[in-house]
NUDOTOR-382282 format. One record per residue (C-alpha): residue in three letters; x, y, z. Coordinates in steps of 0.02 Angstrom, whole numbers, always signed. Layout:
BEGIN
rec code: ALA xx: X yy: Y zz: Z
...
This chain:
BEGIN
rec code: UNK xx: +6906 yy: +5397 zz: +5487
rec code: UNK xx: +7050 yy: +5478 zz: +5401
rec code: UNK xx: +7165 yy: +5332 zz: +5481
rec code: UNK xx: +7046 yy: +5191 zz: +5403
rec code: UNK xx: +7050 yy: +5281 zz: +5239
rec code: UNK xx: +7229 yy: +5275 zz: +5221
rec code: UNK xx: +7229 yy: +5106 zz: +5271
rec code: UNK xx: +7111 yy: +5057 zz: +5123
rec code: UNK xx: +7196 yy: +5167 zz: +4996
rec code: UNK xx: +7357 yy: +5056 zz: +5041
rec code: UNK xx: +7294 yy: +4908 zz: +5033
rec code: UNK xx: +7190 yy: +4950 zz: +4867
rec code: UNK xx: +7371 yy: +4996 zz: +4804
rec code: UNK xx: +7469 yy: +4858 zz: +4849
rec code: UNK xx: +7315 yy: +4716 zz: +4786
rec code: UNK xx: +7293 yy: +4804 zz: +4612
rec code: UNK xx: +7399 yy: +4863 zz: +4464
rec code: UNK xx: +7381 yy: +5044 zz: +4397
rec code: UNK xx: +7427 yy: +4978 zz: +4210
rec code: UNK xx: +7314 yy: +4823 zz: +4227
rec code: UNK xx: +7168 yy: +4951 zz: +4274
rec code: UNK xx: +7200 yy: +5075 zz: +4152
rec code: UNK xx: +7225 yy: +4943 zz: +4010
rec code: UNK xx: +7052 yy: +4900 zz: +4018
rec code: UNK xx: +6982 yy: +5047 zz: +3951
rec code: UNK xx: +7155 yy: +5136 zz: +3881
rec code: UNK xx: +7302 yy: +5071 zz: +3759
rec code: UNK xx: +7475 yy: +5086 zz: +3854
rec code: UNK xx: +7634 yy: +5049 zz: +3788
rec code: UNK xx: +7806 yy: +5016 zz: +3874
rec code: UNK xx: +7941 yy: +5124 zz: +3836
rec code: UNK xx: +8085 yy: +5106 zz: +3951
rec code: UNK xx: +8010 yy: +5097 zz: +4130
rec code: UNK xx: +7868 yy: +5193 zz: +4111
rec code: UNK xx: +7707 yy: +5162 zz: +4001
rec code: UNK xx: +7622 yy: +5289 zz: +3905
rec code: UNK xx: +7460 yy: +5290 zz: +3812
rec code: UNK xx: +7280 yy: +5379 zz: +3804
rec code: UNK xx: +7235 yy: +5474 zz: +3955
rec code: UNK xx: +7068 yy: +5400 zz: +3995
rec code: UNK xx: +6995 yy: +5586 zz: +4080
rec code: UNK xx: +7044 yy: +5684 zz: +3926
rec code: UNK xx: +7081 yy: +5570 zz: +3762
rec code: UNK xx: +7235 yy: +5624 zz: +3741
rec code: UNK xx: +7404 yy: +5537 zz: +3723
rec code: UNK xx: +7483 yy: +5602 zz: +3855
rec code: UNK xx: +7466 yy: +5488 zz: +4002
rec code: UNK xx: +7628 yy: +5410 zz: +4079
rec code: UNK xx: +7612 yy: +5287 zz: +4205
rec code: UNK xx: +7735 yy: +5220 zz: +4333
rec code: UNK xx: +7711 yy: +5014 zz: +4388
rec code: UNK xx: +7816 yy: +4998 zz: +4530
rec code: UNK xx: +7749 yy: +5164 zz: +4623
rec code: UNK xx: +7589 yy: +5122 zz: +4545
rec code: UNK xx: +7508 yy: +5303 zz: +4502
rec code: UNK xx: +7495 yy: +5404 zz: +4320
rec code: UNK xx: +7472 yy: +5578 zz: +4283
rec code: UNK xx: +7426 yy: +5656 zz: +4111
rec code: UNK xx: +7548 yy: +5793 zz: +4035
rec code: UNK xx: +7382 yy: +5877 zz: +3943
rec code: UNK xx: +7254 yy: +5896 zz: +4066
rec code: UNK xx: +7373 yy: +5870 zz: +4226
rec code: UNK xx: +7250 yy: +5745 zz: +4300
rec code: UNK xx: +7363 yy: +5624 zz: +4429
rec code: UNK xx: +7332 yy: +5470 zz: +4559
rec code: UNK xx: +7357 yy: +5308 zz: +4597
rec code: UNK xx: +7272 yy: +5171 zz: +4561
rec code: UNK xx: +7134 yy: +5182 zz: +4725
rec code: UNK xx: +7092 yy: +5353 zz: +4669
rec code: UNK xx: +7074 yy: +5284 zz: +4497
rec code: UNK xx: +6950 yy: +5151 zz: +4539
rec code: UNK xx: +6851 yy: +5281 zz: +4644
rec code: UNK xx: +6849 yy: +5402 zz: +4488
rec code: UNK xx: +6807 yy: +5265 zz: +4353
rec code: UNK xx: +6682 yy: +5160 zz: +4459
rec code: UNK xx: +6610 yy: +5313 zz: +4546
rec code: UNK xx: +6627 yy: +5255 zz: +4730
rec code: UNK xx: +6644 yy: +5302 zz: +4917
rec code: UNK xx: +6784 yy: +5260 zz: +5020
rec code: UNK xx: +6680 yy: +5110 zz: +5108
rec code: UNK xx: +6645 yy: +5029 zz: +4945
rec code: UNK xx: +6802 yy: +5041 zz: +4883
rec code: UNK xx: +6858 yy: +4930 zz: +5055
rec code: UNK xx: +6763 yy: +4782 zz: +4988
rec code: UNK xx: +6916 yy: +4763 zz: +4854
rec code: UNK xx: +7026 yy: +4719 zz: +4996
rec code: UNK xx: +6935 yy: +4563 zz: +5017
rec code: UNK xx: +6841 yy: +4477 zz: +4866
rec code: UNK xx: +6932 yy: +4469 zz: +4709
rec code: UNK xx: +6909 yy: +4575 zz: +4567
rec code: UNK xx: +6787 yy: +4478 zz: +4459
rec code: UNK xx: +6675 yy: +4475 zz: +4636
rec code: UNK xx: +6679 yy: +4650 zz: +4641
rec code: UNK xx: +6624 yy: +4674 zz: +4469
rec code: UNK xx: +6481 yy: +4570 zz: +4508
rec code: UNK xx: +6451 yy: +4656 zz: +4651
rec code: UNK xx: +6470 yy: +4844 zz: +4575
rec code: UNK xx: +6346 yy: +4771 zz: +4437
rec code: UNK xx: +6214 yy: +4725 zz: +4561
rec code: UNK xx: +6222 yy: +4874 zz: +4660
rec code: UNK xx: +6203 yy: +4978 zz: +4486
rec code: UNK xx: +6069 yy: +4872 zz: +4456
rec code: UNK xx: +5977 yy: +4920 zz: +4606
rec code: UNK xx: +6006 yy: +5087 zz: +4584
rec code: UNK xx: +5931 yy: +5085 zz: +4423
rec code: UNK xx: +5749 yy: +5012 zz: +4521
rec code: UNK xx: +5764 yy: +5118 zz: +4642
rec code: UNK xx: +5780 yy: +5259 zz: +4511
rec code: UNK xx: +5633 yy: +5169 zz: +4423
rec code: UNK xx: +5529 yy: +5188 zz: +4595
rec code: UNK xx: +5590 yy: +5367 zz: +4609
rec code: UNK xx: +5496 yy: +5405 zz: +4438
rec code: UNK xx: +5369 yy: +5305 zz: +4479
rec code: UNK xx: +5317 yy: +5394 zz: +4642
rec code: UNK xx: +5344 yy: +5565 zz: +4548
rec code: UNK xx: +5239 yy: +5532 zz: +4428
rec code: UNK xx: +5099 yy: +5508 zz: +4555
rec code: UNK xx: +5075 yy: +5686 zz: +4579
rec code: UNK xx: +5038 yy: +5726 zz: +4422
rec code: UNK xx: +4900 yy: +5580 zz: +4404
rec code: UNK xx: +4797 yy: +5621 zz: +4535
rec code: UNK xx: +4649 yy: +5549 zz: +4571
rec code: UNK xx: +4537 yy: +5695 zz: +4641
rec code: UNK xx: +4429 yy: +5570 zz: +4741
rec code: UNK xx: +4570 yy: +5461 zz: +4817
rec code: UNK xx: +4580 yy: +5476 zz: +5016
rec code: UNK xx: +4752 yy: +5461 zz: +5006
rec code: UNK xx: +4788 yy: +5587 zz: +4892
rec code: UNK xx: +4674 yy: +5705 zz: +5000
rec code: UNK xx: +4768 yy: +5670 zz: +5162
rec code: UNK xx: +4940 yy: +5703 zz: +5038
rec code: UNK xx: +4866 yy: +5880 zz: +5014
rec code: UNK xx: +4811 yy: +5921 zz: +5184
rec code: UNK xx: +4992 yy: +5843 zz: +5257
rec code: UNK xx: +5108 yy: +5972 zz: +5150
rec code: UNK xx: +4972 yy: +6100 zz: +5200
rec code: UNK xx: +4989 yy: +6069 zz: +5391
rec code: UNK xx: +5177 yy: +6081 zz: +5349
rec code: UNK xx: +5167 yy: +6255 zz: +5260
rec code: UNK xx: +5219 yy: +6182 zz: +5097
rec code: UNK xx: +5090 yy: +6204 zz: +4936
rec code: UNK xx: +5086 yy: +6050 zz: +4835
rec code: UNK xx: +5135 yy: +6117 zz: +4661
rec code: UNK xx: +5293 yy: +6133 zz: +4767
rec code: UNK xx: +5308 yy: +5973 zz: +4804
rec code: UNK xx: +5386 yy: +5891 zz: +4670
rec code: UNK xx: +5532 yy: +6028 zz: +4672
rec code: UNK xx: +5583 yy: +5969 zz: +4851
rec code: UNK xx: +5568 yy: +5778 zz: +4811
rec code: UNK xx: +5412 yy: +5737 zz: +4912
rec code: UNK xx: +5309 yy: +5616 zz: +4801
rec code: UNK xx: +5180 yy: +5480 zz: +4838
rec code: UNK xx: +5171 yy: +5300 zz: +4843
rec code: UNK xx: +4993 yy: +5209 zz: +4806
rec code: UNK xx: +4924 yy: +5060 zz: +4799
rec code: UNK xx: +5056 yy: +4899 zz: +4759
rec code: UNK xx: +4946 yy: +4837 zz: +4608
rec code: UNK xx: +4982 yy: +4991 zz: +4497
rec code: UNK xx: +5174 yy: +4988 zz: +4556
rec code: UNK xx: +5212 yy: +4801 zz: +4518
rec code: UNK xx: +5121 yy: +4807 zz: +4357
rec code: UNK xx: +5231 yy: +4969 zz: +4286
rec code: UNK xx: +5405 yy: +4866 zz: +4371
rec code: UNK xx: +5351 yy: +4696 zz: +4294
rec code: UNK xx: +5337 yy: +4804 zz: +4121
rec code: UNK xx: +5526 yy: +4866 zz: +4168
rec code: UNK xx: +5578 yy: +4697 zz: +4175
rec code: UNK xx: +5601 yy: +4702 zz: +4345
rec code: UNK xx: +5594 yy: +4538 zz: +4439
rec code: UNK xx: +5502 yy: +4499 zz: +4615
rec code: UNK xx: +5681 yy: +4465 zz: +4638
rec code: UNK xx: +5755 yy: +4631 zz: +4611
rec code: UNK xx: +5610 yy: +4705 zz: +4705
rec code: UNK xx: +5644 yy: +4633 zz: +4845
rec code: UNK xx: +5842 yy: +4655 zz: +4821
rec code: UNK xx: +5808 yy: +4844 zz: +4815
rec code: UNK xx: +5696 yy: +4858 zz: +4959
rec code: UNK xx: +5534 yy: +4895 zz: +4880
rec code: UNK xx: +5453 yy: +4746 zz: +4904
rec code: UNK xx: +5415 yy: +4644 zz: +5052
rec code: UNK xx: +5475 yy: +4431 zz: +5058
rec code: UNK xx: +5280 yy: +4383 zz: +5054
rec code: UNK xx: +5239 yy: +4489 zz: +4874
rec code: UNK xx: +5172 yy: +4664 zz: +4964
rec code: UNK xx: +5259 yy: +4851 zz: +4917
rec code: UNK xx: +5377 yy: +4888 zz: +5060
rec code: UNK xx: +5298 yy: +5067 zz: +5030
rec code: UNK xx: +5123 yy: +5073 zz: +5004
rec code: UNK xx: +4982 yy: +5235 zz: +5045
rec code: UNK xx: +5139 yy: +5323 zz: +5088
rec code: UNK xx: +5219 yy: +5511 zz: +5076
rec code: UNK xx: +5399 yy: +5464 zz: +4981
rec code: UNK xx: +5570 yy: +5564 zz: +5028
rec code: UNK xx: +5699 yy: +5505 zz: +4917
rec code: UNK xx: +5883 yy: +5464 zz: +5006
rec code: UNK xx: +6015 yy: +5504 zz: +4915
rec code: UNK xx: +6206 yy: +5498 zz: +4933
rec code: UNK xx: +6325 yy: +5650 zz: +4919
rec code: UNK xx: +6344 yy: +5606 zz: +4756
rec code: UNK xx: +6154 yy: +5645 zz: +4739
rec code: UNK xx: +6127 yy: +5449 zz: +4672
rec code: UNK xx: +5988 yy: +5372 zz: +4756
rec code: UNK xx: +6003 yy: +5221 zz: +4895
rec code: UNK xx: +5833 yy: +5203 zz: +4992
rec code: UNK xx: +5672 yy: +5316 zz: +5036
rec code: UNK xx: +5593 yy: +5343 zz: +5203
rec code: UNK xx: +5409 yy: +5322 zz: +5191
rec code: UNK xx: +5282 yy: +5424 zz: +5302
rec code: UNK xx: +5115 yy: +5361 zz: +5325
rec code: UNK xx: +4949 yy: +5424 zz: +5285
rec code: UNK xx: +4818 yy: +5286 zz: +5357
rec code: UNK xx: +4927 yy: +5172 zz: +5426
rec code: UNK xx: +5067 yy: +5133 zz: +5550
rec code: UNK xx: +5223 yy: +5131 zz: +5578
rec code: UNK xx: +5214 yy: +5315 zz: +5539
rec code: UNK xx: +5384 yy: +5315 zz: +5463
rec code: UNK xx: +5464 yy: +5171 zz: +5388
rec code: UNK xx: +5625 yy: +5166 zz: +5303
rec code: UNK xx: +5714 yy: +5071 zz: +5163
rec code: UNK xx: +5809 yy: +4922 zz: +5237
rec code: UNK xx: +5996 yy: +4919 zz: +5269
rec code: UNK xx: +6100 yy: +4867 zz: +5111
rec code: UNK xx: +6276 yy: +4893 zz: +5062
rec code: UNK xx: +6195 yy: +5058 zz: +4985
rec code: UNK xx: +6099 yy: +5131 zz: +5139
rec code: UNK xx: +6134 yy: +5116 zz: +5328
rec code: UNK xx: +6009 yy: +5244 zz: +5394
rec code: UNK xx: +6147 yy: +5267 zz: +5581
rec code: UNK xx: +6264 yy: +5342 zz: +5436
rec code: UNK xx: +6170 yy: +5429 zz: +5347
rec code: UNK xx: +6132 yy: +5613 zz: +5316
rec code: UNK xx: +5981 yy: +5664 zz: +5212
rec code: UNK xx: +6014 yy: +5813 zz: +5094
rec code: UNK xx: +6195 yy: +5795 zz: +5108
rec code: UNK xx: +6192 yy: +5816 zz: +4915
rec code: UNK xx: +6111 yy: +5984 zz: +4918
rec code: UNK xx: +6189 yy: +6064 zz: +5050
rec code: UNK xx: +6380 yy: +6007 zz: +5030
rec code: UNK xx: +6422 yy: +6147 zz: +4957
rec code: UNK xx: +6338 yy: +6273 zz: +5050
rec code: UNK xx: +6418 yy: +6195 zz: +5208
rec code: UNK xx: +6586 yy: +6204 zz: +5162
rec code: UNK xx: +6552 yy: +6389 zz: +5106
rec code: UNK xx: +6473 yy: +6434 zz: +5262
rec code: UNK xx: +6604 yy: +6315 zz: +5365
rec code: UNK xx: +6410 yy: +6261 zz: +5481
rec code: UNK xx: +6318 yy: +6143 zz: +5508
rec code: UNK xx: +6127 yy: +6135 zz: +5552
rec code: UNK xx: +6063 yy: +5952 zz: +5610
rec code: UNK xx: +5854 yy: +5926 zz: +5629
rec code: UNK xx: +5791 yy: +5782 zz: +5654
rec code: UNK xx: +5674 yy: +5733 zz: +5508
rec code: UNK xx: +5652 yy: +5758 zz: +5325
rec code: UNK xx: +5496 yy: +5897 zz: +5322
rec code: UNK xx: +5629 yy: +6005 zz: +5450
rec code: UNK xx: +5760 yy: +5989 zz: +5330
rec code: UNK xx: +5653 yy: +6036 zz: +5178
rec code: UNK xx: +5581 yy: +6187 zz: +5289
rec code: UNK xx: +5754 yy: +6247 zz: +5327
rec code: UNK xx: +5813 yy: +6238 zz: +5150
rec code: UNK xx: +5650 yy: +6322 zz: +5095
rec code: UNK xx: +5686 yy: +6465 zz: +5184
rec code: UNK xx: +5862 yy: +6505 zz: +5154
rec code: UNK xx: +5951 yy: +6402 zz: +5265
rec code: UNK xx: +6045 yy: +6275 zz: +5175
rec code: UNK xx: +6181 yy: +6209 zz: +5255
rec code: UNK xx: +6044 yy: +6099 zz: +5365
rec code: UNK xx: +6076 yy: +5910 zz: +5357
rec code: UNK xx: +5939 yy: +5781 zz: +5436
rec code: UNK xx: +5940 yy: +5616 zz: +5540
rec code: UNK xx: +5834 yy: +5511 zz: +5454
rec code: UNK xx: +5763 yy: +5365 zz: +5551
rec code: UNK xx: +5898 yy: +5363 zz: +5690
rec code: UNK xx: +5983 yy: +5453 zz: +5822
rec code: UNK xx: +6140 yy: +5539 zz: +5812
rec code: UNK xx: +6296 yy: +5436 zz: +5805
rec code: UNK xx: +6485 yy: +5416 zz: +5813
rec code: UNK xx: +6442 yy: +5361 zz: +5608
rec code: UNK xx: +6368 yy: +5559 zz: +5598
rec code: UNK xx: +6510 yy: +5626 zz: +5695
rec code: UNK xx: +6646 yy: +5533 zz: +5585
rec code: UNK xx: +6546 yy: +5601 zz: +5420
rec code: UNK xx: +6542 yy: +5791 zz: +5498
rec code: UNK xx: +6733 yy: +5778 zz: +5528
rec code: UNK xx: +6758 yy: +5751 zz: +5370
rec code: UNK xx: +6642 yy: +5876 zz: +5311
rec code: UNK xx: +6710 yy: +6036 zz: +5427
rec code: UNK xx: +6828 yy: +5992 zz: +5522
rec code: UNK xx: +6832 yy: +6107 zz: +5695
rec code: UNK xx: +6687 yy: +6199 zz: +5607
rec code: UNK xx: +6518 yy: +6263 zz: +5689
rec code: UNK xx: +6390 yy: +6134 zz: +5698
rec code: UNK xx: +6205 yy: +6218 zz: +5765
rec code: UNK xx: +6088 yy: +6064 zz: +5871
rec code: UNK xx: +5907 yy: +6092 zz: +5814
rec code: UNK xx: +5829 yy: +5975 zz: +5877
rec code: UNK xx: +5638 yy: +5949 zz: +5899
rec code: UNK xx: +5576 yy: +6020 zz: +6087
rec code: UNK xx: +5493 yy: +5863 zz: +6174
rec code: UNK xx: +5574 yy: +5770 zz: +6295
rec code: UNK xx: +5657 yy: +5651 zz: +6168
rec code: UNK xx: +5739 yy: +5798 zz: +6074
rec code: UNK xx: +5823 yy: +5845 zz: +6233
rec code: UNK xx: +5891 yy: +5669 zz: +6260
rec code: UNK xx: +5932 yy: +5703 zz: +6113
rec code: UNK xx: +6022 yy: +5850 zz: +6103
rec code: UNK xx: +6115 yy: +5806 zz: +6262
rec code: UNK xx: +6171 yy: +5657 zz: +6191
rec code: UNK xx: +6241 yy: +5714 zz: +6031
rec code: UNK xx: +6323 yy: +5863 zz: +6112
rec code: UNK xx: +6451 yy: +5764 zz: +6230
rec code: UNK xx: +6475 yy: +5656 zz: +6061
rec code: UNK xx: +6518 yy: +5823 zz: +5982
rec code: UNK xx: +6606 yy: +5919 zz: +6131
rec code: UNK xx: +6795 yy: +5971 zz: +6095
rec code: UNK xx: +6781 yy: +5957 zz: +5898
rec code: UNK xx: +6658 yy: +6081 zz: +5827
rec code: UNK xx: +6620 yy: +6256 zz: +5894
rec code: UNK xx: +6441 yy: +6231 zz: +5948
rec code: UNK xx: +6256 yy: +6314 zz: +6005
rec code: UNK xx: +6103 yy: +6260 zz: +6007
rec code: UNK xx: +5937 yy: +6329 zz: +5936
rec code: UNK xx: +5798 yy: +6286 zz: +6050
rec code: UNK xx: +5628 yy: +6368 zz: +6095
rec code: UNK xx: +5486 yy: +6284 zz: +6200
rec code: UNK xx: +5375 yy: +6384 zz: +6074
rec code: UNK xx: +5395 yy: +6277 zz: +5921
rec code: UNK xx: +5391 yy: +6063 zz: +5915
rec code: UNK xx: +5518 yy: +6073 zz: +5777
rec code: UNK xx: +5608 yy: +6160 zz: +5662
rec code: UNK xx: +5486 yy: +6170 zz: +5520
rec code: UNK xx: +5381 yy: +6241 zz: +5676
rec code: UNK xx: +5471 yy: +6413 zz: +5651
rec code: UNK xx: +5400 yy: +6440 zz: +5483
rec code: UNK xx: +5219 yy: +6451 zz: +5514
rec code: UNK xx: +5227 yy: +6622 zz: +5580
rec code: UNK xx: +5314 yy: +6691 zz: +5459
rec code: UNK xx: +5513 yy: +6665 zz: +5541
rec code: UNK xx: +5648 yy: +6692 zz: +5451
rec code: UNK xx: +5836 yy: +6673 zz: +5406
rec code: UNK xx: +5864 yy: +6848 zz: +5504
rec code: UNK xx: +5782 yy: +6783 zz: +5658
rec code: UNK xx: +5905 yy: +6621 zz: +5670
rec code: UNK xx: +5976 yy: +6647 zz: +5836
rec code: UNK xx: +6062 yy: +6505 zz: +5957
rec code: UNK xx: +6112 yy: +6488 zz: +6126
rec code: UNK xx: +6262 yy: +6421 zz: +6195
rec code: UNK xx: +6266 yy: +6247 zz: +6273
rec code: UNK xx: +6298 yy: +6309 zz: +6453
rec code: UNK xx: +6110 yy: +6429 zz: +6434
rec code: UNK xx: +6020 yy: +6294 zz: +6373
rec code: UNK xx: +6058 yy: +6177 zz: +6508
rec code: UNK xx: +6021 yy: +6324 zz: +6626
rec code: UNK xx: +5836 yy: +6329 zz: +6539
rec code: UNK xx: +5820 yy: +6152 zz: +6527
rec code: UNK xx: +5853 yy: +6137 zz: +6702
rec code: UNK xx: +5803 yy: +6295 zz: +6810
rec code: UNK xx: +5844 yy: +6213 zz: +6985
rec code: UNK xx: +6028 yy: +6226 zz: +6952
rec code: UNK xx: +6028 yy: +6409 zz: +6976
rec code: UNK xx: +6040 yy: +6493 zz: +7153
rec code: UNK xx: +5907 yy: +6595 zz: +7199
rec code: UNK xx: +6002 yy: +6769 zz: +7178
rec code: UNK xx: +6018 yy: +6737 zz: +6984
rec code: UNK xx: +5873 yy: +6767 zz: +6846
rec code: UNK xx: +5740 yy: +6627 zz: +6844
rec code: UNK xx: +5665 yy: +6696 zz: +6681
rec code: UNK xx: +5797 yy: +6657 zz: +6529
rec code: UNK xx: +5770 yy: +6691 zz: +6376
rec code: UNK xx: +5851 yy: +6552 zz: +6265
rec code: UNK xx: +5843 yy: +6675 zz: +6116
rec code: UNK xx: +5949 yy: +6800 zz: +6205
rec code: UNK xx: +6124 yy: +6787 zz: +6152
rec code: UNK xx: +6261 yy: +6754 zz: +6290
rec code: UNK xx: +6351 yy: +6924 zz: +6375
């Protein structure tokens, strides 16, 4: 990852011009072989700029880069949208930044639009009921809801009427993944988590179903969202993983909430997917040679699971696993009153003993306890 970034910050800085970039929001003037002008961070006239190395820095409030880290700053973008400079021109990629703001700004819309469902309820709706009784299964109260971002999409009539009042086109709908190519909602009688970027700006929703299947259903790809990359919460808990220098990874969104909820968060979720060398790439970044805790659910599949993204993670993080065949999932631990005290893991080599009993010789101790720490 860090070699492909380098590779597109070059690139970025050999295809654009620092002064043509900051001309078109600052005034620069040449004076001998450096320009100077308005520093467009601060205001003030203190910005000097150099053409042939291509990078500025202002004398007042000592902000410096070239001209990729300038772009990333002004346009407010990730390394892998920054890469599509390399290969449309720039009046492409302003169209293209414009769309993507644009559906943003529906999905944003939606966002709103699904919040605001929880505080128009409909005492007699079904769906509304089953809403209720979901968050209570989950150990969650439903005043609480809307403070971890768990809203509710209805029926597609009310929805398309308040977008079509928006200005919002069956067009852009459909761009932004929120309605289907023959005129339905993409999201419709179902439980909303937003998905949101580490910059905390929103690029899709997963969907969980309350009378219907699939049972979870996700926004579709787009240069925005690609849910084998993706993290959800990665906004929230940034900073409390690079305080804490760990990782927790559960599988699904009402995990992650739980975790958070109870004083645990640096926990990130796979949304939608299984782990993959996209997650790994994204934690490397994150902490590098860091502790990363597997927490994944307790069927069969979480242990394919958990095997799998363990040799993916083997040799670059320090890791454990918490595991219990008492709880499904992580949200699991909550219902009995379990807390941030009793977070315990187990390392690797244990939990393949438990997971696997007939590797042991019959002189050693047939009854582990994967909550016991390692001698």
């Amino acid at each position: 990852m860090k070699t492909e970034k380098i590779k597109v910050i070059q690139e970025i800085n050999k295809a654009f011009s620092i002064v043509k970039e900051l001309r078109k929001r600052s005034f620069l003037k040449k004076e001998w072989s450096l320009f100077y002008g308005r520093c467009p961070f601060c205001g003030m006239y203190w910005l000097a700029v150099s053409e042939p190395q291509n990078i500025y820095y202002c004398f007042s409030c000592k902000e410096w880069g070239n001209v990729a880290s300038y772009i990333m700053q002004r346009d407010n973008l990730l390394i892998k949208e920054l890469s599509m400079l390399i290969e449309i021109n720039d009046d492409t990629y302003r169209q293209a930044l414009k769309q993507w703001r644009r559906v943003v700004q529906i999905l944003t819309f939606a966002q709103e639009y699904f919040e605001k469902n929880l505080f128009h309820w409909n005492w007699d709706n079904a769906v509304v009921n089953k809403y209720q009784q979901y968050l209570e299964s989950r150990c969650l109260k439903y005043t609480d809801a809307d403070n971890w971002g768990i809203w509710l999409a209805l029926d597609a009539i009310s929805f398309f009427k308040e977008a079509h009042s928006k200005w919002f086109s069956h067009e852009d709908l459909i761009e932004a993944g929120l309605m289907t190519s023959y005129g339905d909602a993409f999201f419709r009688n179902r439980i909303m988590f937003p998905l949101r970027d580490s910059r905390g700006i929103i690029i899709g929703f997963t969907g969980r179903s309350l009378d219907h299947d699939p049972k979870y259903l996700n926004s579709p790809t787009s240069p925005l969202y690609d849910k084998s990359s993706f993290f959800y919460w990665l906004d929230r808990a940034l900073p409390h993983i690079k305080d804490n220098n760990t990782v927790v990874i559960v599988e699904g969104q009402m995990d992650t909430i739980a975790m958070h909820a109870n004083w645990i968060p640096f926990t990130l979720g796979v949304s939608g997917t299984a782990f993959t060398e996209n997650h790994v790439t994204i934690l490397r970044r994150l902490i590098p040679k860091g502790n990363v805790i597997l927490m994944f659910d307790s069927d069969e599949a979480g242990v394919k699971a958990t095997l799998r993204a363990w040799k993916m993670l083997e040799g670059l993080f320090e890791l454990s696993v918490s595991f219990s065949k008492l709880w499904k999932d992580a949200s699991d631990h909550f219902k009995d009153g379990w807390k941030m005290i009793d977070f315990e893991t187990v390392p690797y080599s244990q939990f393949i003993i438990w997971q696997n009993p007939e590797i042991l010789t019959e002189s050693e101790d047939l009854t582990f306890d994967p909550n016991a720490s390692e001698a």
